[in-house]
C-alpha positions, 0 to 999 in steps of 0.5 A: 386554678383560674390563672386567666380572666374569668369570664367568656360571657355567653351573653345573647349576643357575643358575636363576630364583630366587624367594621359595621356596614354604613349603607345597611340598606344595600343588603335589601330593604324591609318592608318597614322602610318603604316610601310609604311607611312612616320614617325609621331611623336605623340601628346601626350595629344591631345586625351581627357580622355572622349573619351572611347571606350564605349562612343564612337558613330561612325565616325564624318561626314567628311564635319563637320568644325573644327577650330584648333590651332597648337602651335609652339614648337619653337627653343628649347622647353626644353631650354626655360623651363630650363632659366625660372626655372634658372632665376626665382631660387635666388639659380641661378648664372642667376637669375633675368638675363631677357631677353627682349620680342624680346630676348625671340622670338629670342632665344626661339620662331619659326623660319620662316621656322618651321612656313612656313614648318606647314604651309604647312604641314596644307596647302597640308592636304587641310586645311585653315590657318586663322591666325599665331602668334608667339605661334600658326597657326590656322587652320580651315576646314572640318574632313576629311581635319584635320584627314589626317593632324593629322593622327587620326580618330574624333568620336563622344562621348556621354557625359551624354545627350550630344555628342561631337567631340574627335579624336579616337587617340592621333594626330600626326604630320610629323617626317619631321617637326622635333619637330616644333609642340607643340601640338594642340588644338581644335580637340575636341568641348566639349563644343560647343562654338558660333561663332557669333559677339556680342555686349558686354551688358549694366551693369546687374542689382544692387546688394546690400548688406543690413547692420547693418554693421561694419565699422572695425572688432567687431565695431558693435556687434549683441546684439538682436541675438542668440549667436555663439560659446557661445558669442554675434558676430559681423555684417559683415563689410560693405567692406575693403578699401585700407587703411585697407588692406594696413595696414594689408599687411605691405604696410608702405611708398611702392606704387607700384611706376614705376611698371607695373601691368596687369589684364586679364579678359574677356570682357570689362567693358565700365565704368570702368574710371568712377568708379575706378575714382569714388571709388578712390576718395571716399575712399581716395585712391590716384586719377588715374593720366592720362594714369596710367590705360589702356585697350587692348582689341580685336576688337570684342567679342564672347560668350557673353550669354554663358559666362555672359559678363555682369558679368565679368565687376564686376571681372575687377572692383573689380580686378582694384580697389583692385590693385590701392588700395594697389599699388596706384602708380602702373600703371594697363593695362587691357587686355580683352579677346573676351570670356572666352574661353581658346584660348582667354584667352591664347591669352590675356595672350599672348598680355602682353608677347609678347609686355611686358606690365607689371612684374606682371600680376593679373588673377582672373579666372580659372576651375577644372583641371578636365576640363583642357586638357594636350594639353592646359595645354602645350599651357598655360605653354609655355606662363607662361615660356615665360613669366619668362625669360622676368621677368613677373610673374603671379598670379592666383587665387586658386578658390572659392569652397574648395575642389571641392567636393560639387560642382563635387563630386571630389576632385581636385585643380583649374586651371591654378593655378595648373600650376608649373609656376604661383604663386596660391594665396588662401583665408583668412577671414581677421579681421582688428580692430580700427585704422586699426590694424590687429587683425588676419586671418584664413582659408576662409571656410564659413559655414552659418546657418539661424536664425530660424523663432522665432529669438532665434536660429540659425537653424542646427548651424553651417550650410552647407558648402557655400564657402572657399579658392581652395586648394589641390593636382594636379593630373596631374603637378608634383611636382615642386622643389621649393615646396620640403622640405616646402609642406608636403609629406601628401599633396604632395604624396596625389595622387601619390608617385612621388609627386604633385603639391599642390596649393596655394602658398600664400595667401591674404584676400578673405572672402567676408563675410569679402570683400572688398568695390568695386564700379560699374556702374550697372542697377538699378531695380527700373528704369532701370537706370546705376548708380554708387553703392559699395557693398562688395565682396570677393572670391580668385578673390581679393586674386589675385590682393591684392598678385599682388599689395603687389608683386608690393610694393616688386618689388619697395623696390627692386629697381625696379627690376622685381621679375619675377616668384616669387614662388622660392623667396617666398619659400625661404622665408617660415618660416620667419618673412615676412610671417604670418602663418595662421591657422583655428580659431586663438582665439581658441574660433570660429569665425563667423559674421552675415550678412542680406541680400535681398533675391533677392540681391537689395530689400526686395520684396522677404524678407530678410535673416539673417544668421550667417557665421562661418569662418576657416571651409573649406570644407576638406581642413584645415589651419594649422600650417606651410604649408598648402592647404588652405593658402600655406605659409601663408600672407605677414607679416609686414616683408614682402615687406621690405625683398626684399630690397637689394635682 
């Protein structure tokens, strides 16, 4: 069960990040810098954090490959940042004024002769060029080819029992270019990602999820087991179906009508038509018409073992089945990665900005910021800014263990949810009662204790923390101008007194203890067969695509007219009735359900576990009243969809 967000990228450079150092050249000066060398404009960023002097194991050989992309700058870096803020602010005379995919490219995007004058600049290093698009040119060639053409020496550095590839230095590139560089991204190879062709793998083995059930909140009360919190509680829903979580949200008569959603995921699952068909139709959702899903995907794939392909199939099932379920009407394109590598996924995310596929794109995946490099975090904000002058806006999940600190022993935010232009969308455990009435939300953290081998305690209630919504304050993206005022200075400072990024911003169901029912082709053990099966999951990985599917209901009560970078519009609204503020343990009395479960997720053969999950308690992080890190400005209202009406 993919309970959690999907991906932990092995992208070439998902490394230790850190406040990049402003004086690189402190730390020694390449050659390529000297008096007499011609000018050189340093990349800052481009050097990993991990890549220590102490740490440091010598030279790289010079025959080493190396495979690197250089992101274009493009006509007016700071002009591009400036119209996405503009258009995306309803405080904005240019707010909501888009421009096309084309009009983007025209006026922000490379010239011809900036990509021409990289190319040759790469070229006369004695690099190859294997590839030009409108964000990058990818190069690839041997260490002493790429450390003349970026004015740097690469080392190599030991991270624990491992060794990898940094530059010594921060990479430069000519002053002659005159800014036509971003940055670049590739120099280091931590860690090491495979090359090879793959075949995509059949459907992984069958999970179950083993009752008694609850078909609403309480419906079925676990009389034979101990009490929690001083009363008998309930068994765990089977799972949340689309009319449940319509009611909940404030769909009303709104379908996502004439809106366009996209879904990026890596991989592909191949039965993906037939099971959302499938589902829909079994659980009276409104049944797919032709052409209202749609794939993109690349022409191969990599990585297939490194990234568990065959896992992500169940991340684009529960990601196009929870979008349809609330924005039924709405028409989905799925765009694959060939891997859950950074440069693929940049590249998916680039597929729907360059060609408009959708307003509203859904993307259920991330890391800890920890790994993420200042050099990619560029490369994904230029997409992102791309993206809000043509009035697509992104939505990504805040991730699925709290604070971080259990599972790195830091504590840090997701990303690239942590990034000042997508909308991070956190987790509740949502309760919907009979005749899907909504009952209440609190803060997703999961605490589980185990029924002891007597049957009448819980061991070491409440338990360990298991699970719980992404939440905190970035280290490295400063604090953005739409979250002053709204995000307390307690979360905002938390890191540095100038003020941080706080993730999420908003936030939807993603308890799977209180999940929502998806169904999927998947192996049976019993006979190896593919069969078609529905199980209950959760994580911020279905926070994601129910945010995007409410942000297409608002989109088609606003005529139609694409919300583009929501996060201004949402916290103008903060503090209103179109929005729930949710804190831990509404009832005041403590929340918990109880779940059975195989041991080994399909049958009895290894036993089965019976457990009681407490709610509301996420790691350090804490819903409260107001603003928070848990569930941001808390979960669209009844209110909601409608206030975007005239606006």
């Amino acid at each position: 069960m993919r309970s959690n967000r999907a991906a932990l990228r092995a992208g070439a450079s998902m490394a230790a990040t850190l406040p990049m150092i402003a004086g690189v050249l402190a730390l020694g000066t390449p050659a390529a810098h000297a008096a007499d060398a011609p000018a050189r404009d340093t990349l800052a960023g481009t050097r990993p954090a991990w890549a220590t002097p102490k740490a440091d194991e010598g030279a790289t050989s010079d025959s080493a490959r190396v495979t690197a992309r250089v992101y274009l700058a493009g006509r007016d870096a700071a002009g591009l940042a400036q119209y996405a803020k503009a258009v995306s602010d309803p405080a904005s005379e240019t707010y909501g004024r888009y421009l096309s995919a084309q009009q983007a490219q025209a006026r922000f995007g490379a010239t011809e002769a900036q990509v021409s004058a990289v190319r040759t600049w790469l070229t006369a290093a004695g690099l190859k060029v294997t590839g030009v698009s409108r964000h990058y040119v990818s190069v690839s060639g041997d260490v002493a080819a790429a450390e003349k053409a970026f004015g740097t020496q690469l080392h190599n550095y030991a991270q624990g029992s491992k060794t990898y590839r940094a530059p010594q230095h921060a990479a430069s590139v000519p002053a002659s270019l005159n800014g036509a560089v971003l940055t670049v991204t590739g120099l280091d190879d931590a860690p090491h990602r495979a090359s090879a062709k793959d075949q995509l793998p059949p459907p992984a083995t069958v999970f179950r999820n083993l009752g008694p059930f609850s078909s609403y909140h309480g419906s079925n009360i676990a009389t034979t087991l101990p009490d929690a919190y001083g009363t008998k509680i309930p068994y765990a829903v089977k799972g949340y179906t689309g009319r449940q979580l319509r009611a909940a949200y404030g769909a009303g008569t709104y379908t996502g009508k004439g809106v366009r959603i996209a879904i990026t995921d890596a991989y592909a699952s191949p039965t993906i038509a037939y099971d959302a068909a499938a589902y829909a139709r079994k659980h009276g959702d409104a049944a797919w018409k032709s052409g209202q899903l749609t794939q993109v995907l690349p022409g191969n794939y990599t990585n297939t073992k490194d990234c568990s392909a065959a896992g992500w199939y169940g991340e684009e099932t529960l990601d196009v089945e929870a979008v349809h379920a609330v924005a039924p009407d709405a028409s989905v394109t799925y765009v694959g990665s060939r891997s859950c590598t950074d440069d693929d996924l940049l590249d998916a995310l680039g597929t729907i900005v360059d060609n408009h596929l959708a307003d509203l794109v859904s993307n259920s995946w991330g890391d800890i910021e920890a790994h993420q490099t200042p050099d990619l975090a560029a490369a994904y904000d230029q997409i992102f800014q791309f993206g809000a002058v043509e009035g697509i806006g992104f939505y990504f999940s805040s991730g699925d263990d709290g604070d971080e600190v259990a599972g790195t022993g830091t504590k840090q935010v997701d990303t690239p949810a942590n990034s000042a232009w997508v909308t991070a969308v956190g987790g509740t455990s949502l309760a919907v009662g009979k005749g899907d009435k909504y009952l209440w939300e609190t803060g997703w953290g999961t605490e589980k204790a185990t029924l002891s081998a007597d049957g009448t305690s819980w061991e070491d209630f409440p338990g360990a923390f298991t699970s719980g919504a992404g939440g905190g304050t970035s280290r490295t993206v400063a604090e953005p101008y739409y979250q002053k005022g709204v995000v307390p200075d307690s979360l905002a400072k938390a890191n540095s007194a100038a003020g941080n990024r706080v993730v999420p911003d908003i936030a939807a169901i993603a308890d799977p203890n209180t999940g929502f029912l998806v169904g999927q082709t998947q192996t049976m053990p019993e006979d190896g067969s593919q069969q078609y099966s529905e199980y209950r999951i959760g994580g911020t990985s279905l926070a994601a695509p129910v945010i995007t599917a409410v942000q297409a209901l608002a989109q088609q009560a606003r005529g139609g007219r694409a919300l583009g970078f929501a996060n201004p519009a949402i916290y103008a609204r903060y503090g209103s009735k179109a929005f729930r503020d949710i804190t831990d343990d509404p009832t005041g009395s403590g929340l918990a359900v109880v779940r059975r479960d195989y041991v080994n997720g399909y049958d009895a053969t290894d036993g089965i576990a019976t457990t009681v999950r407490s709610l509301g308690r996420d790691s350090s992080l804490s819903a409260v009243k107001g603003y928070d890190d848990v569930t941001g400005v808390g979960t669209p209202a009844n209110g909601y969809v409608a206030s975007y009406r005239g606006h």
